[in-house]
N, C-alpha and C positions, 0 to 999 in steps of 0.2 A: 237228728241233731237239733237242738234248742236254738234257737236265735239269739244272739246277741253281741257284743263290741269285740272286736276283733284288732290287735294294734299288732300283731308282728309283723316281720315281715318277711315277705316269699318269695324275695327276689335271691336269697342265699339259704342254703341248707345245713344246718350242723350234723357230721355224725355222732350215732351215739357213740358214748367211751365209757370207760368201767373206771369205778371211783374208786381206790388202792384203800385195800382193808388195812384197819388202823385197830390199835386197842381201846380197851374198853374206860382207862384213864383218859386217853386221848379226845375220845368221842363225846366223854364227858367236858371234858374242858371246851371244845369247839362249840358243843349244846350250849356252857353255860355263858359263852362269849357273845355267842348270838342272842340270847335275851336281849342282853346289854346293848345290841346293836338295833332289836326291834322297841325298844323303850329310845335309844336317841332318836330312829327314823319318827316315831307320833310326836317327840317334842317338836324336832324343828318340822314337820308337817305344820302345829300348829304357830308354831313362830312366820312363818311362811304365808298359812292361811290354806285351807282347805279343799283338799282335789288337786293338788298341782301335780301337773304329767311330766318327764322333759322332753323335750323337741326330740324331732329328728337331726335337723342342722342346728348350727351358731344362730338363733334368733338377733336380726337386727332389729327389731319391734316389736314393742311389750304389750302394744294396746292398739284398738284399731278405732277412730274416729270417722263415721261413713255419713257424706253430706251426701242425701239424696234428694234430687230435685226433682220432685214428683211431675210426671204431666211428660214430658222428653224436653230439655231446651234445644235450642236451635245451635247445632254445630257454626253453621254456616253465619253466624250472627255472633259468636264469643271468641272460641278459639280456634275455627279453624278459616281463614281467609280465602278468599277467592277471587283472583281480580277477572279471570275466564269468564266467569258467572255475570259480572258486572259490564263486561262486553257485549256478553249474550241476554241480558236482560230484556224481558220482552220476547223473547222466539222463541219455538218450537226447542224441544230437546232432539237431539241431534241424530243423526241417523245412528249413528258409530256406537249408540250406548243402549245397552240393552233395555226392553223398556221395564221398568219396574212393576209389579204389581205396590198397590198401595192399598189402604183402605176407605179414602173418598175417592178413589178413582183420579186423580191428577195427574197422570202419567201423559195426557194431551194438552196439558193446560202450559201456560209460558213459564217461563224462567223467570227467578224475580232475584235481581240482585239483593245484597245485603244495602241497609241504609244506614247500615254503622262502619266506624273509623277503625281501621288498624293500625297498633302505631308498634314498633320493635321497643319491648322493655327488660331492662337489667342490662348486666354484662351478656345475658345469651341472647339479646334478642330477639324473645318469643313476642311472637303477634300475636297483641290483646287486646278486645271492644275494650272501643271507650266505656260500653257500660260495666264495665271493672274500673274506676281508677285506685281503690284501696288495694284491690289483688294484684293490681298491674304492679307494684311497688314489693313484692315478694316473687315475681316471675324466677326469678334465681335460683327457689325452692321446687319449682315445680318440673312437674314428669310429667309431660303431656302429650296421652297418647290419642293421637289421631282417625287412629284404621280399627277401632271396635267397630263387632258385629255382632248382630244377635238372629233370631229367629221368629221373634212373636211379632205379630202387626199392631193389634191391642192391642189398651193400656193393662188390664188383666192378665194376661200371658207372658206380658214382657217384664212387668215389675214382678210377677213369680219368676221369672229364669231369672233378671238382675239378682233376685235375692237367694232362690235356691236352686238354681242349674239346670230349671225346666218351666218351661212354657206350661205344661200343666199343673195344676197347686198339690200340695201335699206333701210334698219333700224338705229336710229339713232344713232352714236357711243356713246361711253363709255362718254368721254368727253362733248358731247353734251348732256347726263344726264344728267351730274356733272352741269353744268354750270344752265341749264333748272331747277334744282333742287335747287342749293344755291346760282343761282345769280351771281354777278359779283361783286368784290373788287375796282375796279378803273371803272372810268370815261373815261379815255384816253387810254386805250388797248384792244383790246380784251379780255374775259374770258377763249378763246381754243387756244390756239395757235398751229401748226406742223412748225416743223424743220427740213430739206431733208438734208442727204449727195452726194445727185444723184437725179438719175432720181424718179418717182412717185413707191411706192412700186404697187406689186400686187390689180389689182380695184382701185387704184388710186384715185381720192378725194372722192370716195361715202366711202373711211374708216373714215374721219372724219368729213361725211356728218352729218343734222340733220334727216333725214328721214322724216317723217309726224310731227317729232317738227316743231314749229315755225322756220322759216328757220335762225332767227338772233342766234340761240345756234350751228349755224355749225362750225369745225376749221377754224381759216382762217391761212393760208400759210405763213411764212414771207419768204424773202429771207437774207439769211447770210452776205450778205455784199451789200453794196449801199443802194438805198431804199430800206427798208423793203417792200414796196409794191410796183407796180410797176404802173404810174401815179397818185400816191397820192398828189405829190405837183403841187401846180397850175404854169402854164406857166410864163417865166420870164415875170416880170413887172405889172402881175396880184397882187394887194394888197388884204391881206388879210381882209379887209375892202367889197373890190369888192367882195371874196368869200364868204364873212356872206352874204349879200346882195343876192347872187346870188342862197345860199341856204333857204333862210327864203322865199324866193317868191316861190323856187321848192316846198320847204315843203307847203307852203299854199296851191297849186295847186295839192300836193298829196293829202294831206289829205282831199278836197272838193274832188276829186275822189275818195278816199278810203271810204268816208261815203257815196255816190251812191250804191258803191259796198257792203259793208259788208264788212264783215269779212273776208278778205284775207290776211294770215300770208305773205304770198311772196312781197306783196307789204308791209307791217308794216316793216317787215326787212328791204328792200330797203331803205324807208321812216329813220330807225335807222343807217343803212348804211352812208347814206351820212353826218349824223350829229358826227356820229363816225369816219368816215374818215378825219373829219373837224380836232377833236379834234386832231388826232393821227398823224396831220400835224409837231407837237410840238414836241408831245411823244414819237412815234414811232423810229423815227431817235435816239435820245439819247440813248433809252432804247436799241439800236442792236450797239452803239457807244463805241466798245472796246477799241479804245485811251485814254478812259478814265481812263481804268485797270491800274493798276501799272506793272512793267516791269514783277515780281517777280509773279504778279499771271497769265501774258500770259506765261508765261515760265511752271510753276505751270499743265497748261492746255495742254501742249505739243501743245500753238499754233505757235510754230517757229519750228515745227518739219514735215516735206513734209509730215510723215507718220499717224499723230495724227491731223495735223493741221485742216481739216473738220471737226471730229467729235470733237472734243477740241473749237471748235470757238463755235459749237454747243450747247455744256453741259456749257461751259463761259457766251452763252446767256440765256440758261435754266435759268442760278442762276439770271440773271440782272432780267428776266423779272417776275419771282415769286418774286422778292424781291420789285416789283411794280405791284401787285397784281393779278398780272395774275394767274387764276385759273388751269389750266390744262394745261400742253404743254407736248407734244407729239415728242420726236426725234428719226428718222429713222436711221438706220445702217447699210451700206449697200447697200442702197440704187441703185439699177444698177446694181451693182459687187455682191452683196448678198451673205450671209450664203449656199448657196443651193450646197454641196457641195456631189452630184453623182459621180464626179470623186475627184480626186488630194486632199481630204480630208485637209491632211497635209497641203500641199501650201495655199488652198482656207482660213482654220481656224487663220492659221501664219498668215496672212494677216490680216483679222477681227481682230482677238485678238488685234492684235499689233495696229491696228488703232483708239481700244477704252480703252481697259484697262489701259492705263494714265488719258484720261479723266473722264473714270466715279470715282476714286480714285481719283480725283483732287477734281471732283464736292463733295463724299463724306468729305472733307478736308474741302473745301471751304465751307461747305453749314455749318458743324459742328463748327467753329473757327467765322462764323456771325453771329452765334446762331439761323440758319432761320431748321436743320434738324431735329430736334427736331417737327416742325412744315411742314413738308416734307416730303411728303410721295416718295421714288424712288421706280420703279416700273424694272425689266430686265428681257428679254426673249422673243421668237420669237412665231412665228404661230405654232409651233409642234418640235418634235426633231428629231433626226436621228435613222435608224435600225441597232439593233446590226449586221443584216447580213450585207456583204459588198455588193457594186454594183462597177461594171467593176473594183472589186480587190483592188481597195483603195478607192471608194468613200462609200455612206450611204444611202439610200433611206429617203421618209417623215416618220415618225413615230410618229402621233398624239395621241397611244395607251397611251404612259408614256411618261412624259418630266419633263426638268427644268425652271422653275422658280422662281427669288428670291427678295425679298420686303427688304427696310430699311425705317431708319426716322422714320417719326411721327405715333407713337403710335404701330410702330413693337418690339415685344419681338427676339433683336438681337440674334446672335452665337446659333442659336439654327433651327432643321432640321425636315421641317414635312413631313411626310408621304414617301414611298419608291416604287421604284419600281423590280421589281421580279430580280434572282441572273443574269439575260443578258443585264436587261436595255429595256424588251420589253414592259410589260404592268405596266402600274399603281394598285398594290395590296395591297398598305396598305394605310388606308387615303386619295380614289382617291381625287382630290382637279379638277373638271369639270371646265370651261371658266366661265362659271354664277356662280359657288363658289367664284372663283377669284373677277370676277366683284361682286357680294354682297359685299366681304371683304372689296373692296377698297372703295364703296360707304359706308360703314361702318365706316371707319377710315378717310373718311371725316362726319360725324355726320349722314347722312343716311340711314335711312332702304328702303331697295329696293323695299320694298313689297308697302310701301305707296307711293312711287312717281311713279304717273301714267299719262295717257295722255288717255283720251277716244276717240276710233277710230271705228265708226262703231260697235259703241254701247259695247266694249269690252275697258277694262281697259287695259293699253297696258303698258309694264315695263320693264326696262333693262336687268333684269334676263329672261326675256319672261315667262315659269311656271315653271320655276325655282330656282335654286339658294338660297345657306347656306350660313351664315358667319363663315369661318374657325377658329373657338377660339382657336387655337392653336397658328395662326399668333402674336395674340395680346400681349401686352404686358401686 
């Protein structure tokens, strides 16, 4: 048996049944109905925009907006408090708690309380650093779960499973599900997009690789400013007349090779590649064209500000390009300079913090007032979080055991806190919420069950939770 997408599903079995013989008018007239009905389904396909799957469930989110915070930040320092910890600062970690393996070894080193404020904000009361006061002012929105866990110690292994459900690379990201699964909304953008502050996070493009998908469901990169892409427009003087031309004879020439060959996804992508690059000659440029903003919402973005201005330009194009139907896009934080904060805690977090918390409260504002959040899913949070124990005295070691992260938008039940973790902020104990919990939710609250969207590999049904993965009913709204 040939490998490839698999969407039914096996949880119910039809029997056969026998189709009642009809006559030879009748059969006629059924045939000639259905033209009519395979000529409506290609119009509205393309009214629609190309590829579109339907769900499995009622989707309460059209699009998924993921701020990731490269490096891990510190749970124990934003949103998850500790006043235990602040008792115990200073001492040994306690007998009663299992001892962690880490990766510098700080499982004997003391406890170091948080040196930031907690204060209860909104109507729910979630406790948030003061180094948030733009987001604290949106707590109402947020789904903040507490008790994630994951399995990598690395930054390498962990920022692979955050994105694609394993510790080891290869697999296809989260986003190249999503996209693999529901399709694509437009014609003229890609369905994945990533957004860098910096340099490539940890493993670097195999995180928003397709893996063994079809290779046309991978992120593709933009860049923040100039071309989005970089040789996408054709040489001065070349007319766009010359470039159809020039693609319509490639593609004839792919395609008599590709039917020699079979089935080869790496060249069908290519082959969709260049027809997509054609389109995005138009679209592209506009869709990352912030001159077009009013004063009042680059301002809004913190993009006139040295400190906010990267990740602010970044969360400004998030909104443009879901608001033209881009399915998935993916923004790095970080990126380069990173969360990863072993030493100078303080200095390393002040820095982060300050360089997104306007923007992602901008984006919350923005996304809320063009009525696209509601249809919006935002995603925040890094590869793992930090150890209550200190390392070299002010910094925090990886701490995959328990972390935070927190969900808004579409079809999140806001101001409200799932799952906890133990009185230091070491393991996840009440509600763990695992990387394939996560990823089930979010394929959830775009219309998918995980369990049905497969891809057969080697004779094995292969899925984004791997054999894994719940949907956290707590999240929803």
């Amino acid at each position: 048996m040939s490998d490839g997408p698999l969407f039914t599903d096996r949880s119910s079995s039809h029997p056969p049944h026998r189709v009642p013989v009809f006559s030879r008018r009748e059969f006629l007239l059924r045939a000639g109905s259905g033209f009519g009905a395979m000529a409506l389904a290609d119009l509205l396909a393309r009214d629609v925009g190309a590829d579109v799957r339907l769900p499995h469930v009622r989707p309460r989110a059209r699009a998924v907006i993921w701020l990731f915070m490269d490096g891990g930040p510190s749970h124990l320092d934003t949103f998850d408090p500790k006043p235990t910890l602040a008792k115990l600062d200073g001492q040994k970690l306690p007998a009663s708690f299992k001892v962690p393996i880490t990766p510098m070894g700080v499982s004997n080193n003391k406890l170091m309380a948080s040196r930031r404020t907690f204060r209860k904000c909104g109507e729910s009361g979630i406790e948030i650093s003061d180094w948030f006061p733009c987001l604290s002012q949106h707590a109402d929105k947020l789904c903040v779960i507490r008790s994630c866990w994951a399995n990598g110690l690395n930054h390498v292994g962990s920022v692979s499973q955050m994105n694609t459900g394993a510790v080891l690379p290869g697999r296809p990201s989260l986003g190249a599900w999503v996209s693999y699964g529901l399709g694509t909304e437009n014609e003229n953008l890609p369905a994945f997009v990533v957004l860098l502050d910096g340099a490539d996070p940890p493993g670097g493009t195999k995180n928003w690789g397709a893996g063994f998908l079809p290779a046309s469901y991978q992120g593709t990169r933009l860049r923040p400013s100039g071309s989005p892409i970089l040789y996408l427009n054709p040489p001065a003087g070349v007319s766009r007349r010359r470039v159809r031309s020039q693609l319509d004879f490639l593609r004839a020439v792919n395609e008599e090779h590709l039917a020699r060959r079979g089935d080869d996804t790496l060249l069908e992508a290519r082959i969709r590649s260049y027809e997509l690059a054609y389109r995005m000659q138009a679209a592209a440029p506009e869709a990352v064209d912030l001159s077009r903003e009013t004063r009042e919402t680059l301002e809004l973005y913190g993009v006139d500000n040295p400190a906010t201005a990267a990740f602010g330009r970044n969360c400004l194009l998030a909104r443009r390009l879901v608001e033209r139907g881009v399915r998935f896009v993916q923004l790095y934080c970080g990126s380069g300079s990173r969360w990863d904060a072993h030493s100078n805690l303080e200095a390393n977090h002040s820095a982060r913090c300050r360089s997104c918390d306007r923007p992602i409260a901008a984006l919350l504002t923005d996304l809320e007032r063009r009525g696209l959040l509601e249809e919006t899913l935002i995603i925040w949070g890094g590869e793992f979080g930090r150890t209550p124990m200190s390392e070299k005295g002010n910094g925090r070691d990886h701490n995959p055991y328990g972390f935070t992260v927190w969900l808004a938008g579409g079809g999140v039940r806001g101001g409200h806190v799932v799952g906890a973790t133990d009185e230091i902020g070491l393991y996840a104990v009440e509600n763990p919420v695992h990387v394939h919990d996560l990823h089930a939710t979010i394929m959830y609250l775009l219309g998918l069950d995980h369990r049905k969207v497969t891809f057969l590999l080697n004779g094995r049904d292969e899925r984004a939770t791997v054999d894994g993965g719940r949907v956290v009913r707590e999240v929803l709204a």
